[in-house]
PAVOGU-348284 format. One record per residue (C-alpha): chain; residue in three letters; x, y, z; residue number from 1. Coordinates in nm, 2 decimals, always signed. Layout:
R, c, r, u, v, w, k
R, A, ALA, X, Y, Z, NUM
...
% end
This chain:
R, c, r, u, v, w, k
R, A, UNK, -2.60, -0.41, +0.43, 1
R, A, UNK, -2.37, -0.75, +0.44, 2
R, A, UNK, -2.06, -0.78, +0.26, 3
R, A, UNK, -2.26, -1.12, +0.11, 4
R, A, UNK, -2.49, -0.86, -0.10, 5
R, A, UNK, -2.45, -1.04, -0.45, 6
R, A, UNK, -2.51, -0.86, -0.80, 7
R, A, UNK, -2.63, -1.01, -1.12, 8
R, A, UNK, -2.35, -1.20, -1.31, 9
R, A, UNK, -2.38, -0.99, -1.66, 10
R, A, UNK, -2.39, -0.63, -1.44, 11
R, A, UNK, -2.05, -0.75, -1.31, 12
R, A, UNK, -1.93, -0.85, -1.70, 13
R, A, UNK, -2.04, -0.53, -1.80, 14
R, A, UNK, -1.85, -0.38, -1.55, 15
R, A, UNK, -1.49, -0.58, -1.62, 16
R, A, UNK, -1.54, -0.49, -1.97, 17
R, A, UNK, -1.58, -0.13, -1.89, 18
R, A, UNK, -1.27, -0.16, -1.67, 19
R, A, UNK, -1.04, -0.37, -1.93, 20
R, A, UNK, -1.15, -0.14, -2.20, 21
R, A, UNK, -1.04, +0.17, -2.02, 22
R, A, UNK, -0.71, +0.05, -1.88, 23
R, A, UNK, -0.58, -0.05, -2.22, 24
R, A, UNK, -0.65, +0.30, -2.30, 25
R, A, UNK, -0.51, +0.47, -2.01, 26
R, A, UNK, -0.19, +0.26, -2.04, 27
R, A, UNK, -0.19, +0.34, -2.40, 28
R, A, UNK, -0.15, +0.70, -2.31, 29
R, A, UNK, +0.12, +0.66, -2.06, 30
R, A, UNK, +0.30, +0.44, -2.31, 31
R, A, UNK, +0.29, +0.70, -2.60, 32
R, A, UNK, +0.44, +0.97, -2.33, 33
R, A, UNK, +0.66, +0.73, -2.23, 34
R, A, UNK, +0.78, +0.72, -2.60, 35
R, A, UNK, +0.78, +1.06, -2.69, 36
R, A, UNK, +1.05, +1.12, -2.34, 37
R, A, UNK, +1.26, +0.87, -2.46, 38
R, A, UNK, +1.50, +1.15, -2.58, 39
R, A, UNK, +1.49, +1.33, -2.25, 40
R, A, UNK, +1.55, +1.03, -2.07, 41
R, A, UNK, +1.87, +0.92, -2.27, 42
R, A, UNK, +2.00, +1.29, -2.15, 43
R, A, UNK, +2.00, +1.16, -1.79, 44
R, A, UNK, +2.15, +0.87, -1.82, 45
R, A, UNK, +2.56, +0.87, -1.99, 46
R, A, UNK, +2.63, +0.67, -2.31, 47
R, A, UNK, +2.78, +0.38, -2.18, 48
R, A, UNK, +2.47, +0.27, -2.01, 49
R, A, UNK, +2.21, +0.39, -2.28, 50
R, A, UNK, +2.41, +0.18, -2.54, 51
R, A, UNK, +2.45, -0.08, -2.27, 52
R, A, UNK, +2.05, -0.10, -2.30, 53
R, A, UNK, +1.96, -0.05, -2.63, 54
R, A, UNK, +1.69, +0.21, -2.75, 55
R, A, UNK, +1.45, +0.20, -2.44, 56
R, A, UNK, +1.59, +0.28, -2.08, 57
R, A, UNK, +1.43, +0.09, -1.76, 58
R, A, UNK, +1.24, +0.37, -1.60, 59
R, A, UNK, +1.45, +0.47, -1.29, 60
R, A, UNK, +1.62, +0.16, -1.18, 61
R, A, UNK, +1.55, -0.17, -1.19, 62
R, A, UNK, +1.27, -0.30, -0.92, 63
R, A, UNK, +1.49, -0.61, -0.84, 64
R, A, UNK, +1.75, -0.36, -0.69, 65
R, A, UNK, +1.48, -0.16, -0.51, 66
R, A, UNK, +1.35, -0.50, -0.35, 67
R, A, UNK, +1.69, -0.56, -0.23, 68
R, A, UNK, +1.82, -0.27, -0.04, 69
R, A, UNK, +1.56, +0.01, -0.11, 70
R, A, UNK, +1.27, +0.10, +0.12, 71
R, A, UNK, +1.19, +0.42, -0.07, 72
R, A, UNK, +1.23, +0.80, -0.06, 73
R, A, UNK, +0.95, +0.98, +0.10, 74
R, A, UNK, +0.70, +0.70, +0.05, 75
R, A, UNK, +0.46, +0.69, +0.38, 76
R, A, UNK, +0.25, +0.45, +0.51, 77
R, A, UNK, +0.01, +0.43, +0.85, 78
R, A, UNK, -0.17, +0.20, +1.03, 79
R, A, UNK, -0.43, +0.26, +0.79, 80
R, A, UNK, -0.14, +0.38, +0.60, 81
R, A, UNK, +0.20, +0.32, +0.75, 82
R, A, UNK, +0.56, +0.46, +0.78, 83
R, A, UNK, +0.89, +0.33, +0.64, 84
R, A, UNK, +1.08, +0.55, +0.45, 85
R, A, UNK, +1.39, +0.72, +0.62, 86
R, A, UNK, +1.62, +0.70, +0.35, 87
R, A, UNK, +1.72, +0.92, +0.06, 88
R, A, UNK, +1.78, +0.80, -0.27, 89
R, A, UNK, +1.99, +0.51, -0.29, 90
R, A, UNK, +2.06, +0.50, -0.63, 91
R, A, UNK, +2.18, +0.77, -0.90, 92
R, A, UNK, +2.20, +0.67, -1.26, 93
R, A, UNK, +2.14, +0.31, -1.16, 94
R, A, UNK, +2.47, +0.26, -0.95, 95
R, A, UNK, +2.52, +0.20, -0.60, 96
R, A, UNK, +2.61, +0.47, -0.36, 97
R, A, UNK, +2.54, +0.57, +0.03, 98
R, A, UNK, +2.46, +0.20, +0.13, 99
R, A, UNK, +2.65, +0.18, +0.44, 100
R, A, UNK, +2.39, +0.51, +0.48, 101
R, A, UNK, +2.10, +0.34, +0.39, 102
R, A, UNK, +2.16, +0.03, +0.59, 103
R, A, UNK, +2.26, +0.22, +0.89, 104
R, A, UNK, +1.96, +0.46, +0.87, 105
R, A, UNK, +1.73, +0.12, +0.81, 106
R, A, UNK, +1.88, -0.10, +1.08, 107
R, A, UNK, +1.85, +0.21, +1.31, 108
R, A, UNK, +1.52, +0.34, +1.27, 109
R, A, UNK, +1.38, -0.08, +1.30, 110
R, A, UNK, +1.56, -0.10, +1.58, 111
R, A, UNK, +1.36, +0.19, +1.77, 112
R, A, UNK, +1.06, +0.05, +1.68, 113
R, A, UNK, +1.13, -0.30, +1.78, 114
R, A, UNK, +1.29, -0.17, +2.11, 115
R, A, UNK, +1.00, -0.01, +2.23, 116
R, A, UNK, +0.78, -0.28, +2.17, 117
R, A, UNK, +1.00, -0.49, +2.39, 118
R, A, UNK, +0.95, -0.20, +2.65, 119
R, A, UNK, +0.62, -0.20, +2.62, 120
R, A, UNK, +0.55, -0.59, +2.61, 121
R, A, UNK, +0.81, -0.64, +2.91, 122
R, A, UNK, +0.60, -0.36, +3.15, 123
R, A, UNK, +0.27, -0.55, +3.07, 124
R, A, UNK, +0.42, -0.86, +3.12, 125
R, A, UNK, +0.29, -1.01, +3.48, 126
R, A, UNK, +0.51, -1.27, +3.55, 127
R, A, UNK, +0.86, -1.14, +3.55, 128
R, A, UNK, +1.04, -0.96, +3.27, 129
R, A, UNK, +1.19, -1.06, +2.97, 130
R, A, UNK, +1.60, -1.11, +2.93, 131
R, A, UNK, +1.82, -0.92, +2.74, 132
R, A, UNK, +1.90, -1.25, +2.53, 133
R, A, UNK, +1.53, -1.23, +2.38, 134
R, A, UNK, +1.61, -0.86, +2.30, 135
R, A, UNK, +1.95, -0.94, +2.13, 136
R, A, UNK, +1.71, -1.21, +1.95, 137
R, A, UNK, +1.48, -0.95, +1.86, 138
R, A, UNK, +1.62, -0.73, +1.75, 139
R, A, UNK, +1.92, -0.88, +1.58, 140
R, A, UNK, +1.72, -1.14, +1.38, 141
R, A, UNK, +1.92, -1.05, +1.03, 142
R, A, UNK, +1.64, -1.09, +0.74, 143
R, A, UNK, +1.43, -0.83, +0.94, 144
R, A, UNK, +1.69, -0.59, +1.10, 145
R, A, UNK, +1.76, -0.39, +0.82, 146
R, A, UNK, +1.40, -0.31, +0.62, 147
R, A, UNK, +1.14, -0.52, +0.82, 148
R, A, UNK, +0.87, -0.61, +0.80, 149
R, A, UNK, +0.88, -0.52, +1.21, 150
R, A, UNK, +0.70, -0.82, +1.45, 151
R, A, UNK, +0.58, -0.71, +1.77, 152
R, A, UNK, +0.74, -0.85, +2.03, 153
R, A, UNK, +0.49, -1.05, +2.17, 154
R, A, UNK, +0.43, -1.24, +1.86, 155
R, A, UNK, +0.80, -1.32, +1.81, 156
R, A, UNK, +0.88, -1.43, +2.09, 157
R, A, UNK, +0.58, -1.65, +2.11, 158
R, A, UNK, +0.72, -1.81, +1.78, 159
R, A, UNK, +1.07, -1.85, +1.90, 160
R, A, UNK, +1.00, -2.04, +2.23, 161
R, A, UNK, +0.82, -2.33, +2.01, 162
R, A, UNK, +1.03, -2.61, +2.08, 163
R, A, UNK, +0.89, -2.85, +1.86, 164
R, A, UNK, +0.90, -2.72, +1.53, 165
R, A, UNK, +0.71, -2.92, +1.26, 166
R, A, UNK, +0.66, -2.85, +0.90, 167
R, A, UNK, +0.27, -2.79, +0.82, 168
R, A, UNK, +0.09, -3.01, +0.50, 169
R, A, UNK, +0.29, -2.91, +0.19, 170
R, A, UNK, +0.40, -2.57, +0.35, 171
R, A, UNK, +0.79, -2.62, +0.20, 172
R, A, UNK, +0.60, -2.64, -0.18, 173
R, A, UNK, +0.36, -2.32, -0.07, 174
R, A, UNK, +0.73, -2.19, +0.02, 175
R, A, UNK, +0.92, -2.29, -0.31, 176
R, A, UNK, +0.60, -2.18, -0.50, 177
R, A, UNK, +0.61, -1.80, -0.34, 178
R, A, UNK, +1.00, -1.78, -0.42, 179
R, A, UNK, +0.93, -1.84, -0.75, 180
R, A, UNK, +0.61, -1.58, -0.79, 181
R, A, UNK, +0.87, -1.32, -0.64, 182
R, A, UNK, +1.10, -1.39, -0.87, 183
R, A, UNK, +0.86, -1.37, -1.19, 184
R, A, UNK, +0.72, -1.04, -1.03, 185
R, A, UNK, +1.08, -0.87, -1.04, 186
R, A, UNK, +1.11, -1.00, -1.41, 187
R, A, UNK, +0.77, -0.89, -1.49, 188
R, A, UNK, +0.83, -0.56, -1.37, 189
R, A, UNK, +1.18, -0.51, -1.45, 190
R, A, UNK, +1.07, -0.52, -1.82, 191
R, A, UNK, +0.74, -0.33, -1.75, 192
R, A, UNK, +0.97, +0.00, -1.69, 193
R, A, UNK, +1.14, -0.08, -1.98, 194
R, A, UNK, +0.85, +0.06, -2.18, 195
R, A, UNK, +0.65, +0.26, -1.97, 196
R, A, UNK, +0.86, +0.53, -1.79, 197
R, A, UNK, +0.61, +0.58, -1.44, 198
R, A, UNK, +0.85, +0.71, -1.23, 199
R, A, UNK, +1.04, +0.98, -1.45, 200
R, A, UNK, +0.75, +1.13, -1.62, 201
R, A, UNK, +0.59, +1.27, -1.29, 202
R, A, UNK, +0.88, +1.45, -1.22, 203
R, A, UNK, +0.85, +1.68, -1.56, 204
R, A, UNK, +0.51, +1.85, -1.45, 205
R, A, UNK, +0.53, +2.07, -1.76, 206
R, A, UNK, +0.56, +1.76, -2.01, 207
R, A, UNK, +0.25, +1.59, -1.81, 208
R, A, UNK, +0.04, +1.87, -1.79, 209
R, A, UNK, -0.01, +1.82, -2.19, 210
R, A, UNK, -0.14, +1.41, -2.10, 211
R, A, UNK, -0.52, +1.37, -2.17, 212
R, A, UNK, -0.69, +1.32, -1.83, 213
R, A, UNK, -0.70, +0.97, -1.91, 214
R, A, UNK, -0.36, +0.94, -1.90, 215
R, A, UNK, -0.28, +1.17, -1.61, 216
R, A, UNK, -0.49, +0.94, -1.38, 217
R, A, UNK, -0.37, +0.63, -1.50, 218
R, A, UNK, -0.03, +0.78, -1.45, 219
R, A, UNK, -0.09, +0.86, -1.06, 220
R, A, UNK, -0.25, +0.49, -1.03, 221
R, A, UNK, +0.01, +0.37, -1.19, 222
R, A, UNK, +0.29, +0.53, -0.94, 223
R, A, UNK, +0.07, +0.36, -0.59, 224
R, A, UNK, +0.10, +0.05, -0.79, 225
R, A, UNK, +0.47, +0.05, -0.87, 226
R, A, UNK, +0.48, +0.11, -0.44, 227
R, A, UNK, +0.29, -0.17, -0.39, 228
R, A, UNK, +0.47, -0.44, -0.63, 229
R, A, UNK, +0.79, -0.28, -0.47, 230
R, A, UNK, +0.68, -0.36, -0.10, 231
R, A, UNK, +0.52, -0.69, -0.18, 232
R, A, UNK, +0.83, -0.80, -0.35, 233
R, A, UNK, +1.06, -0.68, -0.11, 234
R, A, UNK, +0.84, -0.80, +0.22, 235
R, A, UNK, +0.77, -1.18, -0.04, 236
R, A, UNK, +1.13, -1.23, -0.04, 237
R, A, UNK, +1.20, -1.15, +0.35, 238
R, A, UNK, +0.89, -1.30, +0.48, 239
R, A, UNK, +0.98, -1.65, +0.26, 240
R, A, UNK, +1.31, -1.64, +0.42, 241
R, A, UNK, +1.19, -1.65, +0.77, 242
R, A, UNK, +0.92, -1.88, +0.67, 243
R, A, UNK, +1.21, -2.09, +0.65, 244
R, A, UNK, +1.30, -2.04, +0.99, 245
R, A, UNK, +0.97, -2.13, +1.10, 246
R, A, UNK, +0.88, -1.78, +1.17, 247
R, A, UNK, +0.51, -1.65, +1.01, 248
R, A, UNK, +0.61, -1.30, +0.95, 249
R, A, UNK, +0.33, -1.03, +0.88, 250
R, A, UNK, +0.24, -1.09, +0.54, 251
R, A, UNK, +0.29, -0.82, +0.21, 252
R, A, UNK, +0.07, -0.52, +0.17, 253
R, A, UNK, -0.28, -0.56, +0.00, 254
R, A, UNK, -0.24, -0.42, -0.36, 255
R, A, UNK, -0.36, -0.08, -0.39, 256
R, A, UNK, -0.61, -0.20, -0.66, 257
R, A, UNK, -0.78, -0.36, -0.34, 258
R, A, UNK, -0.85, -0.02, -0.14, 259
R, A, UNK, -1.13, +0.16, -0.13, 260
R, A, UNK, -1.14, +0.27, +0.21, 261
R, A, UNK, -0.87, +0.47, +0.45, 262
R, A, UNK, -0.88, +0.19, +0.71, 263
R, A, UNK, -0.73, -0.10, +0.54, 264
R, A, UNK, -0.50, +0.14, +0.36, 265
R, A, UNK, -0.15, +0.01, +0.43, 266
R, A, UNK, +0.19, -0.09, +0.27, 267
R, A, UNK, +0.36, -0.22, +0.56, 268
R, A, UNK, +0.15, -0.48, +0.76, 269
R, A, UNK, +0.40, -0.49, +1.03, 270
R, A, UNK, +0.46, -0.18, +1.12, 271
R, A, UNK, +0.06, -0.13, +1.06, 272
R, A, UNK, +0.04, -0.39, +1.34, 273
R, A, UNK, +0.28, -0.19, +1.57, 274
R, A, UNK, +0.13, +0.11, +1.51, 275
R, A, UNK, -0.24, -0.07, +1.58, 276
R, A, UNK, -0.13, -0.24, +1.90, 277
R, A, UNK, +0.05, +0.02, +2.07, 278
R, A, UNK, -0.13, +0.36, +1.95, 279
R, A, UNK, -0.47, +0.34, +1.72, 280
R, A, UNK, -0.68, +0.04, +1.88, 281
R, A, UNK, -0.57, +0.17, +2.26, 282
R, A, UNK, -0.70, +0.50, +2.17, 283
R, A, UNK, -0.96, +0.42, +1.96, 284
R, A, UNK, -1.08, +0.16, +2.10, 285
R, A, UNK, -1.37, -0.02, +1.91, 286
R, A, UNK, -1.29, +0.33, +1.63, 287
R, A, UNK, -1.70, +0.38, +1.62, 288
R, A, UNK, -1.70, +0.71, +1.85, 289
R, A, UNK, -1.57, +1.01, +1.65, 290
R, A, UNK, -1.35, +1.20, +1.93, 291
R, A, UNK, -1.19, +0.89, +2.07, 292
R, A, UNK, -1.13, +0.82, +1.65, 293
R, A, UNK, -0.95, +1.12, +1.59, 294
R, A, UNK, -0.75, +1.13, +1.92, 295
R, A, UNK, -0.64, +0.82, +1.80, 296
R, A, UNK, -0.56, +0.89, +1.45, 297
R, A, UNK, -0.37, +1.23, +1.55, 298
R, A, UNK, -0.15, +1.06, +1.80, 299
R, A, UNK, -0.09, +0.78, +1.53, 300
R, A, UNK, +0.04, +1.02, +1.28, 301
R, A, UNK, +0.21, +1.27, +1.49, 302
R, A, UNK, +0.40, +0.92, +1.54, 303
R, A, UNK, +0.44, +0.86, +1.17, 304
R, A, UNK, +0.52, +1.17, +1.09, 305
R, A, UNK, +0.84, +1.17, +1.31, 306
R, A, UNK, +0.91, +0.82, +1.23, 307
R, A, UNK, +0.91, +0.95, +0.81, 308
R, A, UNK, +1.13, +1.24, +0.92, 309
R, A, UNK, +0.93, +1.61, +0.94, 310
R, A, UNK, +0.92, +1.81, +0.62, 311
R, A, UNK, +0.62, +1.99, +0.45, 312
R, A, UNK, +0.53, +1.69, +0.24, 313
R, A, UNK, +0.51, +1.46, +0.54, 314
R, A, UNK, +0.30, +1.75, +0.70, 315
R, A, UNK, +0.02, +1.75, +0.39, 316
R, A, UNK, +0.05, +1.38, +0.39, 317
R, A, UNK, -0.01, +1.29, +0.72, 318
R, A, UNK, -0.32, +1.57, +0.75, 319
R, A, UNK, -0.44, +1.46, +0.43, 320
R, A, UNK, -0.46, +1.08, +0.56, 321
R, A, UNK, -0.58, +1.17, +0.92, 322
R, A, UNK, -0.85, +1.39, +0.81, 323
R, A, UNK, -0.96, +1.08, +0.51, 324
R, A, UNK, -0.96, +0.83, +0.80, 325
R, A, UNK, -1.19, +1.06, +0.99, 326
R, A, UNK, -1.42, +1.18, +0.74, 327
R, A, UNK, -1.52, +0.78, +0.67, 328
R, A, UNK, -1.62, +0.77, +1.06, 329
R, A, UNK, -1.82, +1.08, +0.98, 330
R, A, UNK, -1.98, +1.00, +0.67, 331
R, A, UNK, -2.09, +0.66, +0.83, 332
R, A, UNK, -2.27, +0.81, +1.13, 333
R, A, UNK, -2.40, +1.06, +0.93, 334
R, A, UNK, -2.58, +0.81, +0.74, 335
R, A, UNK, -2.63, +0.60, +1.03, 336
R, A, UNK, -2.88, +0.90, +1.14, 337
R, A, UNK, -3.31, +0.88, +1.00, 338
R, A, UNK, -3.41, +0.94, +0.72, 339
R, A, UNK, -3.10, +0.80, +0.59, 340
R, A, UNK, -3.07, +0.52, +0.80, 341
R, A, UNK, -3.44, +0.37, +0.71, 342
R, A, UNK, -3.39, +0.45, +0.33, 343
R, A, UNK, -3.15, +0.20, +0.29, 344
R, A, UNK, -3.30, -0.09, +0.56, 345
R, A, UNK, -3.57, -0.03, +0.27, 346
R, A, UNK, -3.33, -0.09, +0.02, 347
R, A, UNK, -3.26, -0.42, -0.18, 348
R, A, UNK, -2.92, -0.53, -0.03, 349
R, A, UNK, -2.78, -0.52, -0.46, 350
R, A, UNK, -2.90, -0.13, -0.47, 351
R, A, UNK, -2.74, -0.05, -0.14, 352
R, A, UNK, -2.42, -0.23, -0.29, 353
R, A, UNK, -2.41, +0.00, -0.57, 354
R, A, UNK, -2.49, +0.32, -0.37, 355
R, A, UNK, -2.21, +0.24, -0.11, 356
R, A, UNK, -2.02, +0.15, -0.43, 357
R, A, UNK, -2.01, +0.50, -0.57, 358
R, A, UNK, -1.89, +0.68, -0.21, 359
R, A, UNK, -1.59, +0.38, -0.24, 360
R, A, UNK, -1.54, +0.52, -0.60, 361
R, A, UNK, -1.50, +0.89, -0.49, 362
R, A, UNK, -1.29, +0.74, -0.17, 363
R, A, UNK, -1.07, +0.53, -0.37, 364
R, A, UNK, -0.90, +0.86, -0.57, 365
R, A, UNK, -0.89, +1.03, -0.25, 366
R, A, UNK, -0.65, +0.73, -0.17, 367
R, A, UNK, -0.45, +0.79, -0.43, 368
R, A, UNK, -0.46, +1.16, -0.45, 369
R, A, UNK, -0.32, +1.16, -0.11, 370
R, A, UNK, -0.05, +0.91, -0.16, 371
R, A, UNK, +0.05, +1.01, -0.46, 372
R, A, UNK, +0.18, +1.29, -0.25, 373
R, A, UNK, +0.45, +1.10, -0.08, 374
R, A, UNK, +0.58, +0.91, -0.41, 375
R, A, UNK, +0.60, +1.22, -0.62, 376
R, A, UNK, +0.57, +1.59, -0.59, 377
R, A, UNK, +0.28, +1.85, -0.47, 378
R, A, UNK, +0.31, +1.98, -0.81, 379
R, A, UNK, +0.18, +1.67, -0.97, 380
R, A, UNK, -0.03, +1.60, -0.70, 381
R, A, UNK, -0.24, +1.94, -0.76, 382
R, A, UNK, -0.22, +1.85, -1.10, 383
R, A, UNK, -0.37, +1.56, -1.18, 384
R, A, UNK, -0.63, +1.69, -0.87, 385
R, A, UNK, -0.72, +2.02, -1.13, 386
R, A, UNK, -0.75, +1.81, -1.38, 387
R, A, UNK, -0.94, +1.49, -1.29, 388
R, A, UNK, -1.19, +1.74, -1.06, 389
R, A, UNK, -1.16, +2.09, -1.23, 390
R, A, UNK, -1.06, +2.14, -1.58, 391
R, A, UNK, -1.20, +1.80, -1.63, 392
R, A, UNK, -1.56, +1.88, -1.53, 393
R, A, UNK, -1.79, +1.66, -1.60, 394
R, A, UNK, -1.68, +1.47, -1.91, 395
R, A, UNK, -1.37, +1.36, -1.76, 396
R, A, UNK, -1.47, +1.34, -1.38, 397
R, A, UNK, -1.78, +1.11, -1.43, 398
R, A, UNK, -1.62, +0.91, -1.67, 399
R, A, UNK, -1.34, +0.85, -1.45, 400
R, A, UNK, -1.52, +0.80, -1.16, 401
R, A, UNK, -1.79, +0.58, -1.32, 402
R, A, UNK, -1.51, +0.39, -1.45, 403
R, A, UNK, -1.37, +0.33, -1.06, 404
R, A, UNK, -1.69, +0.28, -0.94, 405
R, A, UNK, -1.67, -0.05, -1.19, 406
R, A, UNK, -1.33, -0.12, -1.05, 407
R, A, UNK, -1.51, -0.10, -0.69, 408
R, A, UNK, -1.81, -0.31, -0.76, 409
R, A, UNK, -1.56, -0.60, -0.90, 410
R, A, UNK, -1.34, -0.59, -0.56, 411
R, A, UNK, -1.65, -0.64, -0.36, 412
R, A, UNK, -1.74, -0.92, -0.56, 413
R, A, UNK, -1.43, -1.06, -0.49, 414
R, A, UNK, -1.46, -0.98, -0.14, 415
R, A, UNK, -1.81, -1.14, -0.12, 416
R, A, UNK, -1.69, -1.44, -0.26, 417
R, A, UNK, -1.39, -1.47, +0.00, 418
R, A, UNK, -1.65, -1.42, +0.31, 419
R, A, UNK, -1.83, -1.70, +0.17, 420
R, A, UNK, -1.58, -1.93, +0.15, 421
R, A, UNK, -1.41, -1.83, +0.45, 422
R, A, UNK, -1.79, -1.92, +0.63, 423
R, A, UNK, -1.79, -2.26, +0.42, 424
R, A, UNK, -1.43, -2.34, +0.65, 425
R, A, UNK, -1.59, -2.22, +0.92, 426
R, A, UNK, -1.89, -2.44, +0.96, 427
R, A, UNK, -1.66, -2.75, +0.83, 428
R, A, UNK, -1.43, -2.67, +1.15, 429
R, A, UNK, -1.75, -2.62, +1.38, 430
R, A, UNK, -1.88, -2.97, +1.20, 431
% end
């Protein structure tokens, strides 16, 4: 059924009330944990720093510094959910240390990447070869070298070798106005983990394995979010820089809120792009037969998987991803297949909405499940797992996952209303 499939205005109310109702409680739970750790938290950090910030510590450290020189420790993304993380920690007790490390790991492992897209743009290229000037120029280009986001070379160069460069309708206030949304995001935040400690509790299994399930899940949520705001930020600040330059760099991730299925599930749109151009679409193709599908998505995260650095989390995370990718292809043609396929032509498009709603519910936690495994720890990965599908059966499973499915139903309204004004443009340019 379309993606234009609308549902009656008070069914969506009902559903952001549902939705509101049970975050406020969720977050309610993480910030009464959050509370009770304080005293475990002030251990870790020394004196001079926890009178320095009063009675409630900034959970980890501060997202403005993360933003600025941190692209993450064991966080993964591919294509569908891409790579960028070959650093280890870069900060300890909120002070700087390995940066020269970190910046020499980041500039490095960008530069691979953006050297062999050269390669591999300069062997297609017909008409002659490229110079080692555009290279240097590539490569060297300073708000990208270090973190990304990562242009293929085709589509730099292409924006370099404009030699007219105009400014487009108000496009230096769209600018201004970004730089200050990035700005209030790493204030926002910054005093977000003031209260509600996110990162820190995960890491005490036995302290989170006495959360109500409520809590637990809004916990794991919680952590994909925090990766999200961190990438967006970072990538806002970078891609508004080169904006500057008259570059138009890939643009941040889509929040995690967003994704319900495997195949838009990225944090790292350029290196999604790479990833896409060179690997998944030239194996996959048009991605609708299942063995070219997972040729394609094995190859792309045999790819990641050396690019995040081989280890046994990295291993679970990339088979983990790589079989959710392909079980969406299977699912679909499954369905695809009679009776199933006439049962829902038969369908209203609003009850096949809410049908495919509940399959985006289920896949929406596999999401997070998954990834929650590259920003944390097995442990609490198989723990809020047993609990949200286990020990939590049924009361605590269908609640949760009615509760997504509400979350679900209100992004494809949002969607819906995007296709329709993206068609309304559409016809006025045609016109």
């Amino acid at each position: 059924m379309g993606i234009k499939a609308a549902l009656p205005s008070y069914e969506l109310g009902f559903y952001a009330l549902i939705l509101t109702c049970a975050v406020v409680y969720s977050g309610n739970g993480i910030f009464d944990a959050s509370r009770a750790q304080i005293c475990g938290l002030h251990a870790l950090w020394d004196v001079g720093r926890a009178g320095h910030h009063g009675p409630r510590l900034p959970d980890d450290c501060p997202l403005s510094l993360h933003c600025a020189l941190r692209c993450g420790a064991g966080e993964a993304e591919v294509v569908v959910l891409c790579g960028r993380a070959l650093q280890p920690g870069l900060f300890q007790a909120g002070t700087f240390q390995h940066v020269a490390d970190v910046l020499f790991y980041g500039g490095s492992g960008f530069t691979i990447m953006r050297c062999m897209s050269f390669a591999l743009e300069n062997s297609e290229r017909k008409e002659g070869i490229y110079s080692i000037i555009d290279l240097l120029k590539y490569n060297f280009y300073l708000p990208f070298f270090f973190f990304g986001p990562i242009m293929t070379f085709d589509r730099f160069y292409s924006q370099v070798s404009i030699s007219e460069l105009r400014r487009k309708d108000n496009e230096m206030w769209n600018i201004r106005v970004q730089a200050f949304v990035n700005l209030g995001a790493i204030v926002a935040v910054d005093v977000f983990f003031h209260f509600f400690y996110i990162l820190t509790l995960p890491a005490d299994v036995k302290f989170v394995s006495r959360l109500s399930d409520w809590a637990l899940a809004g916990l794991a949520y919680c952590n994909l979010v925090y990766d999200w705001l961190k990438a967006a930020v970072m990538f806002g600040v970078i891609n508004t820089i080169a904006r500057l330059d008259h570059l138009d760099p890939p643009q941040p991730p889509k929040c995690i809120t967003m994704l319900y299925v495997f195949a838009e599930t990225h944090f790292d749109r350029g290196i999604n792009d790479w990833l896409c151009k060179y690997i998944y679409d030239h194996l996959g193709e048009n991605h609708d037969n299942v063995v070219k599908e997972l040729r394609a998505t094995i190859c792309t995260f045999a790819v990641t998987t050396l690019w995040l650095g081989p280890c046994e989390i990295v291993y679970i995370w990339s088979v983990c991803n790589c079989f959710g990718l392909n079980f969406e292809l299977w699912v679909q043609k499954f369905f695809q297949r009679e009776p199933f396929g006439s049962m829902e032509a038969n369908m209203s498009e609003p009850m096949s909405r809410r049908i495919r709603g509940i399959f985006g519910a289920a896949n929406f936690w596999a999401i997070v499940l998954y990834n929650v495994l590259a920003l944390n720890s097995l442990d609490f990965t198989l723990l809020v797992a047993k609990r949200i599908l286990l020990t939590g059966f049924p009361l605590s499973t269908l609640s949760i996952w009615f509760i997504t499915y509400c979350g679900v139903q209100l992004i494809k309204e949002r969607e819906r209303l995007l296709a329709i004004e993206e068609e309304k443009r559409d016809k006025e340019k045609a016109a």
